[in-house]
C-alpha positions as CSV (number, residue, x, y, z in Angstrom):
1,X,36.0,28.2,146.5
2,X,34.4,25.8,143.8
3,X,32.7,27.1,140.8
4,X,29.7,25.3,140.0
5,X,30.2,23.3,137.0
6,X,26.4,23.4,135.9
7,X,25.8,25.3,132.8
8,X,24.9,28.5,132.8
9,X,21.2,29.3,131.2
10,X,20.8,32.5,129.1
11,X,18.1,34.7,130.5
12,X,16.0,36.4,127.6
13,X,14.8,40.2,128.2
14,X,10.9,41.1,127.5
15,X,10.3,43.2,123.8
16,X,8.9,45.6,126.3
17,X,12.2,45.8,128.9
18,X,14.4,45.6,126.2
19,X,12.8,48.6,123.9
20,X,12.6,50.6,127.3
21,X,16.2,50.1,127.9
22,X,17.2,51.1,124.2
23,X,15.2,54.0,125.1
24,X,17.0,54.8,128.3
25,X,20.6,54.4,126.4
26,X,19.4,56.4,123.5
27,X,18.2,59.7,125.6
28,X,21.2,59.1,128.0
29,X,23.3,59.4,124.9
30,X,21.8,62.5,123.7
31,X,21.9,64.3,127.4
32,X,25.6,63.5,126.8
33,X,25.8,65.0,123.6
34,X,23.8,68.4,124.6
35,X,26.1,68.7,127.6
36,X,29.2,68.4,125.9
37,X,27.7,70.7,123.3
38,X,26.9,73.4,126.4
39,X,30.4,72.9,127.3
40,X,32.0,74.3,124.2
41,X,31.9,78.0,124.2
42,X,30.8,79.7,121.0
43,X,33.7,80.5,119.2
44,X,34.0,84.3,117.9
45,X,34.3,84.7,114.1
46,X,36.7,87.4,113.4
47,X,37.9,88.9,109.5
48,X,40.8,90.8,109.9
49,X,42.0,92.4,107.1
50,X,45.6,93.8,107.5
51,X,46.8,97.1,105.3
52,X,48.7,99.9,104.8
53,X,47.0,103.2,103.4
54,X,48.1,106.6,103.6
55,X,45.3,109.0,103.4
56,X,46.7,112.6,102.6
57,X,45.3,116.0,102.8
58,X,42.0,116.1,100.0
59,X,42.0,112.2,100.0
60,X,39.0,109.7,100.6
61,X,39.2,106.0,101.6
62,X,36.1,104.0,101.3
63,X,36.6,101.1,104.5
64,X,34.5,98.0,103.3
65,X,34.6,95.8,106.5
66,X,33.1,93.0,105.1
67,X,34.7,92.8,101.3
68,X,31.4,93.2,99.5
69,X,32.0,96.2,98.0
70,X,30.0,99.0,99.5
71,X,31.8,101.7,101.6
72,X,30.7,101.2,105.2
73,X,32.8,104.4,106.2
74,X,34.6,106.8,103.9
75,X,37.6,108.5,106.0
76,X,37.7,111.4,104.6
77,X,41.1,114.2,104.9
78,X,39.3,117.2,103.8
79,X,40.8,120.8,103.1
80,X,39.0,124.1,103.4
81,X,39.8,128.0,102.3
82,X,38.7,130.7,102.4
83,X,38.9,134.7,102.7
84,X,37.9,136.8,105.6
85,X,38.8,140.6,104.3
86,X,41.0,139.4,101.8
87,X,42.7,137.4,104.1
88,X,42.7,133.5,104.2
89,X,42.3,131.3,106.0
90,X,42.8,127.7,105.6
91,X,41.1,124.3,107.6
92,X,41.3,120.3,107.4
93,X,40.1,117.2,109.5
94,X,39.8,114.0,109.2
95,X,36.6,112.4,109.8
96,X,35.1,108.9,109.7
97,X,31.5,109.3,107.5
98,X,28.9,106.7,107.9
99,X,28.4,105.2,104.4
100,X,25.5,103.8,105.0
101,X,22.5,105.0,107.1
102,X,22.8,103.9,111.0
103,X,26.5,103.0,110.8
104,X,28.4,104.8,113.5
105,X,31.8,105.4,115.5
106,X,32.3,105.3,119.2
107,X,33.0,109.4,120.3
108,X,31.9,111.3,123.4
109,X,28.3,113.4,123.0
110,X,28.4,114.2,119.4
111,X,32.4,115.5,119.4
112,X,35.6,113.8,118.5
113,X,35.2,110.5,117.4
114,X,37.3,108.6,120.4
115,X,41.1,107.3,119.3
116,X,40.5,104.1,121.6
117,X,43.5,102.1,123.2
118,X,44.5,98.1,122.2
119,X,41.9,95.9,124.2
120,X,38.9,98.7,124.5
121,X,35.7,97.2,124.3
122,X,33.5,97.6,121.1
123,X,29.7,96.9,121.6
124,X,26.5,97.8,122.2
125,X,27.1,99.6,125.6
126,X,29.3,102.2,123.9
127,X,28.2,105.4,122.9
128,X,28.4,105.6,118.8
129,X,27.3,108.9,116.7
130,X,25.9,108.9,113.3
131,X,26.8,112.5,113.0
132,X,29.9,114.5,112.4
133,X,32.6,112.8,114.5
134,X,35.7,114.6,113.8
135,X,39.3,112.8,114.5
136,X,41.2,116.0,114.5
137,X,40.9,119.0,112.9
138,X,43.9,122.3,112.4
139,X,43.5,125.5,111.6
140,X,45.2,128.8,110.7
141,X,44.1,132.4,109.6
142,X,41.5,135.2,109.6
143,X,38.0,133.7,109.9
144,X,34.7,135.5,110.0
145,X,33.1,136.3,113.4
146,X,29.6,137.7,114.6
147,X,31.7,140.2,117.1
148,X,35.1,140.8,115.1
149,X,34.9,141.7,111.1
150,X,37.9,138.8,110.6
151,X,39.4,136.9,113.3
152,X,42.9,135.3,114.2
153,X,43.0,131.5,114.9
154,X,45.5,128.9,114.8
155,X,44.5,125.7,116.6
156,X,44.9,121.9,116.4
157,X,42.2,120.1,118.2
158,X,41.0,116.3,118.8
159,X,42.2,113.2,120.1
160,X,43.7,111.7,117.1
161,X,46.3,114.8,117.1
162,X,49.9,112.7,116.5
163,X,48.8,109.4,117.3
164,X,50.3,106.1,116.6
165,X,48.2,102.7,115.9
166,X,44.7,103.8,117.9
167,X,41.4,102.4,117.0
168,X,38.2,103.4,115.7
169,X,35.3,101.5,117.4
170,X,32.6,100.9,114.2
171,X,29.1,99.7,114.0
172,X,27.7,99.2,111.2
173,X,24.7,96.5,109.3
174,X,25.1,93.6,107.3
175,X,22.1,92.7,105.9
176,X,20.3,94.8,108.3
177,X,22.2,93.5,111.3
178,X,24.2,95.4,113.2
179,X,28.2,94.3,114.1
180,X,31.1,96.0,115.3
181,X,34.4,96.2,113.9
182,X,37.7,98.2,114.7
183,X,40.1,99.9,112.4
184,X,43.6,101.1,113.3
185,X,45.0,104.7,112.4
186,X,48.2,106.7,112.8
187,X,47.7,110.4,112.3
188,X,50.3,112.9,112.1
189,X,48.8,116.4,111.9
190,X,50.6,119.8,112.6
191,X,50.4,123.6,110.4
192,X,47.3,123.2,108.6
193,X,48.0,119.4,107.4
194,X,47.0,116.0,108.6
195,X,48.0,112.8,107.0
196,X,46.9,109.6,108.1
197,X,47.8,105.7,107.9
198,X,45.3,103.3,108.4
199,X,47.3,100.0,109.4
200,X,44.0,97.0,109.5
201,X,40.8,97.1,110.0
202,X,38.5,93.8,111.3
203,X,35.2,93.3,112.2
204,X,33.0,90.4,114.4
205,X,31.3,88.3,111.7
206,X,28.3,87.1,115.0
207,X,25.7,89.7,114.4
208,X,25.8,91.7,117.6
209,X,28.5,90.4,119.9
210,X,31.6,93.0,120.7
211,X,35.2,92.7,119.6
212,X,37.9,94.1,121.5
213,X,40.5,96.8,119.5
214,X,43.2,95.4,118.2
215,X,41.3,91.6,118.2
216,X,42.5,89.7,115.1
217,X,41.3,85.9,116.2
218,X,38.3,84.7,117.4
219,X,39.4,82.5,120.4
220,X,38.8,83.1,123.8
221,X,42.3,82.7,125.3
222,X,43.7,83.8,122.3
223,X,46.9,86.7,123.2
224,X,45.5,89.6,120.9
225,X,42.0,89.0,123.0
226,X,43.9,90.5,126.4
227,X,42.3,93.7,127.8
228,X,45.2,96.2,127.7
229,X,43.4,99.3,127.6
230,X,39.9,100.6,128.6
231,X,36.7,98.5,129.1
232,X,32.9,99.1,129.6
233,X,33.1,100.0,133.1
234,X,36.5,102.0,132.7
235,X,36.2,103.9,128.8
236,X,39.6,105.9,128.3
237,X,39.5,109.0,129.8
238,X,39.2,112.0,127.3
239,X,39.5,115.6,127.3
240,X,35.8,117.6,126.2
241,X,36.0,119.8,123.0
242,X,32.5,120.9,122.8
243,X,33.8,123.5,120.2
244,X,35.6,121.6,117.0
245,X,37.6,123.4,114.1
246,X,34.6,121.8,111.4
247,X,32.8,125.0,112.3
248,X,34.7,127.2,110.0
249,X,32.6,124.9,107.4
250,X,29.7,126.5,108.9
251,X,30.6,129.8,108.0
252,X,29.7,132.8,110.5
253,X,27.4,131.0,112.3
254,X,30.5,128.5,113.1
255,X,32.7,131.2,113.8
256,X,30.8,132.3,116.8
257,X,31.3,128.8,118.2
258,X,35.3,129.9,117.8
259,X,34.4,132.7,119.5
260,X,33.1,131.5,122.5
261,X,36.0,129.3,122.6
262,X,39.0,131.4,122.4
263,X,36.8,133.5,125.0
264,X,37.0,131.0,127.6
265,X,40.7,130.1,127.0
266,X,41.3,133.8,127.4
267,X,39.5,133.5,130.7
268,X,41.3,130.9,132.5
C-alpha cells in the first residue's frame, strides 16, 4: 500500500470544543481521584502504650490513656477491717473507678467488671458500667449479719481470680468524645490478698470506632488485629455473681447480701 505523499493539514479545535474537552478530562480526573480515594480503607489510629506496674494491696494507679495527664481510671487494690464481736474480719478488691464522669468498663449487669480474652471486641455494642465493677474481691472472718450477731466467711469471688494477661474493655471521653481502649492485667489473689500487674494499656485515637483487646497497630490485616477470643455476637461466657465481697463495705446492710448467698450455696 502507498502512503499518500500530500502533506498533511493541521485541523484546529473550536475555543468552545476545546474548553469542553478540558472540562471532560478535568472531572474525569477527579472521578478517578475520589474512587481511588473510596478504595483506601480508613486506617485505624492506635496508641499503645506498653508497661509494667505492680499494683499491691492499699495501692492506686491512675491509667491516663491518652498521656494528658488526667486519670481516666484509677485501679484501685483496696483493703478493709474490721470487728464483728471483737473479732475481725478483713476484705480487698480490686476495682477499675471511672475518673471522669461517663467513662466505663465492659462487665455483666452492674457485677464483675468482665476479664476479656485477646481479640474481644471493644465498642459501642458492649455493655459498659459506670458503677462499682469489681475485678475480684477475698474475704475472711466474722462479719455482721441481720440474722447472725457475727458471721463466718471466707470467699474469693470474680473473674479476674488468678488470671494471666486479660483485658479490661474501657470507654472513656476525649474532649467530650467517647473512645474505647483496652488495658491488660494479671492478678494473683488468694488469703485475703490480691496483687496485680498491669502489662499495656492502648486506646483507638477515631472518636467512636472499636478496638479489639490486645490490638497494638492500626492496620487492617495487621496479626495482633486477629479475633482469637470472643466477639459481639459470641461475648465470653461468664459465670453470674449477683452477690460480690464489696458488700462488707456496706456494713450490715451488705452483710445480708452475704447472707442470702452462703444460703443458697448451702442449698444446692
Amino acid at each position: 500500500m502507498q502512503r499518500s505523499s500530500q502533506p498533511r493539514h493541521t485541523a484546529y479545535l473550536s475555543d468552545s470544543l476545546h474548553q469542553q474537552l478540558t472540562s471532560y478530562a478535568l472531572a474525569a480526573g477527579a472521578a478517578g481521584v475520589s474512587v481511588l480515594a473510596l478504595a483506601q480503607p480508613t486506617e485505624a489510629k492506635i496508641k499503645y502504650t506498653p508497661t509494667h506496674v505492680v499494683i499491691g494491696g492499699n495501692q492506686n494507679y491512675n491509667l491516663d490513656l491518652n498521656r494528658d495527664g488526667i486519670a481516666d481510671f484509677v485501679i484501685q487494690n483496696a483493703d478493709y477491717n474490721g470487728y464483728c464481736s471483737g473479732r475481725p474480719w478483713k476484705a480487698d478488691d480490686l476495682s477499675p473507678k471511672p475518673g471522669i464522669k461517663g467513662n466505663g468498663v465492659i462487665a455483666r449487669f452492674s457485677s464483675f467488671a468482665s476479664a476479656l480474652y485477646k481479640g474481644a471486641q471493644i465498642g459501642q455494642s458492649r455493655n459498659f458500667q459506670s458503677s462499682f465493677n469489681p475485678m475480684v474481691q477475698v474475704a475472711s472472718g466474722y462479719v455482721p449479719s441481720f440474722r447472725h450477731k457475727c458471721l463466718h466467711v471466707h470467699n474469693e469471688a470474680g473473674p479476674w481470680l488468678n488470671v494471666s494477661n486479660r483485658y479490661l474493655g474501657l470507654r472513656f471521653k476525649i474532649r467530650g468524645k467517647t473512645h474505647y481502649g483496652w488495658a491488660r492485667l494479671s492478678v494473683q489473689a488468694g488469703f485475703v490478698f490480691i496483687n496485680a500487674t498491669l502489662n499495656g494499656y492502648a486506646y483507638e485515637t477515631i472518636a467512636g470506632k472499636s478496638i479489639k483487646a490486645g490490638q497494638t497497630k492500626g492496620m487492617a490485616n495487621d496479626p495482633t488485629n486477629d479475633d482469637f477470643g470472643a466477639s459481639l455476637s459470641s461475648p465470653i461466657p461468664e459465670a453470674p455473681h449477683p452477690a460480690t465481697l464489696g458488700a462488707l463495705a456496706m456494713g450490715a446492710p451488705g452483710m445480708s447480701i452475704w447472707r442470702r448467698k452462703e444460703a443458697m450455696g448451702a442449698a444446692q
